[in-house]
C-alpha positions as a Markdown table, in Angstrom:
| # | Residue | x | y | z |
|---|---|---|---|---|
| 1 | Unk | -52.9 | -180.0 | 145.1 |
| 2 | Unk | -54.6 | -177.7 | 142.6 |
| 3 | Unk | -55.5 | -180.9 | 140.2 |
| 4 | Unk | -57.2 | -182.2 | 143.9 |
| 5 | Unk | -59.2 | -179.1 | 144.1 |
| 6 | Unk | -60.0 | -178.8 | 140.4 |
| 7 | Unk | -61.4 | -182.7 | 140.3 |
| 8 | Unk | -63.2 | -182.2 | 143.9 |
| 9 | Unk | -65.3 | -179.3 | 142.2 |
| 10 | Unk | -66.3 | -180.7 | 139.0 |
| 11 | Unk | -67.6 | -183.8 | 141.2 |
| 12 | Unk | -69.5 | -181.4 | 143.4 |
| 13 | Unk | -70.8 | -179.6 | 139.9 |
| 14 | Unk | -71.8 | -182.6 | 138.1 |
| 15 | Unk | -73.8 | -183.6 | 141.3 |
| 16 | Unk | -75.5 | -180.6 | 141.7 |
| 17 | Unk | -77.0 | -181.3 | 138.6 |
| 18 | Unk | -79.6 | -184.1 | 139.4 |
| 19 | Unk | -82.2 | -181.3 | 140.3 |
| 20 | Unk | -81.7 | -178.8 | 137.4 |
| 21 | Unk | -84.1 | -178.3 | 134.5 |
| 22 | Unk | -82.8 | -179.3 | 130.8 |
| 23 | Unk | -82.1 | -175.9 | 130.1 |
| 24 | Unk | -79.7 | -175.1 | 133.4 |
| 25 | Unk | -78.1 | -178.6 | 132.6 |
| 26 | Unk | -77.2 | -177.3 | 129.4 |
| 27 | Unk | -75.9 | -174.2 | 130.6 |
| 28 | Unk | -73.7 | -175.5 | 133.1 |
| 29 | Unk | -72.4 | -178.3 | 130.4 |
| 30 | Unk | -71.6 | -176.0 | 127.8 |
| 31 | Unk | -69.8 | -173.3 | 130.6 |
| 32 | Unk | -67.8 | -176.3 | 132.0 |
| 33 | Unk | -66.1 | -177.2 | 128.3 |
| 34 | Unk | -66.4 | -173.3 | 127.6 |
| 35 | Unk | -63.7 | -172.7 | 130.8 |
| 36 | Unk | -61.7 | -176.0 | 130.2 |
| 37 | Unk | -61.3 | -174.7 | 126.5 |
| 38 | Unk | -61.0 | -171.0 | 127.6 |
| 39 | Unk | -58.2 | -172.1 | 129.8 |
| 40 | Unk | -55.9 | -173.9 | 127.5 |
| 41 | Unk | -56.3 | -171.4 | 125.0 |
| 42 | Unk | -55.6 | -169.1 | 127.8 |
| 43 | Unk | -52.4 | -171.0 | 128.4 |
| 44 | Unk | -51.0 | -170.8 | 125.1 |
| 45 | Unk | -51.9 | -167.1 | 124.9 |
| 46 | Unk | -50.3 | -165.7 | 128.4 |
| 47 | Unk | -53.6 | -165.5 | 130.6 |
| 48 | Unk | -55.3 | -168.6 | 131.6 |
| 49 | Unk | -57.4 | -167.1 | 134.3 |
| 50 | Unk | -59.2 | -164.7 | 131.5 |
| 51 | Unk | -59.4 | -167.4 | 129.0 |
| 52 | Unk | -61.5 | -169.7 | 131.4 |
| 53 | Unk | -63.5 | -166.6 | 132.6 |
| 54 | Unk | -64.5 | -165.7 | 129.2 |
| 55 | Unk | -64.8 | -169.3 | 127.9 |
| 56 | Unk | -66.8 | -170.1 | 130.8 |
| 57 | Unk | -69.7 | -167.3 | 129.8 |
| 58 | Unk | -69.4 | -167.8 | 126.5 |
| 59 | Unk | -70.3 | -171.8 | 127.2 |
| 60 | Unk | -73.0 | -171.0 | 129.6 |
| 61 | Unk | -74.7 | -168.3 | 127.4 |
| 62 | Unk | -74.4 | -170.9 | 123.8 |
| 63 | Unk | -76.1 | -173.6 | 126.3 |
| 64 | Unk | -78.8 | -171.7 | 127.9 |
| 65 | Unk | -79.4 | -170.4 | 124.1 |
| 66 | Unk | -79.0 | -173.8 | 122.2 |
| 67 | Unk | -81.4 | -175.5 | 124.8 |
| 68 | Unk | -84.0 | -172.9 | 124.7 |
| 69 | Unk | -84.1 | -173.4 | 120.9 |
């Protein structure tokens, strides 16, 4: 069920982005592999809810920067 849910919103995501500037495109990309690799490190370590949390901000934030640059 949670694999259902976790497919249904990255499908929503990646269609939200067909009216987004470069820049939030970028953002969003680079958060989106920031919480998938936050997670499994997460995993590994004992807290995959923090992992994806701090993976996804990290991804947004080097997106919005590497776009602006």
């Amino acid at each position: 069920m949670r694999t259902l849910i976790a497919a249904a919103l990255l499908l929503a995501s990646l269609a939200a982005c067909t009216n987004m500037t470069r820049s939030e495109q970028a953002a969003l990309s680079a958060g989106t592999v920031g919480a998938v690799g936050g997670l499994v490190l997460g995993a590994l370590a004992g807290g995959p809810i923090i992992g994806a949390a701090v993976g996804a901000g990290a991804g947004a934030a080097y997106g919005a920067m590497r776009e602006g640059a």
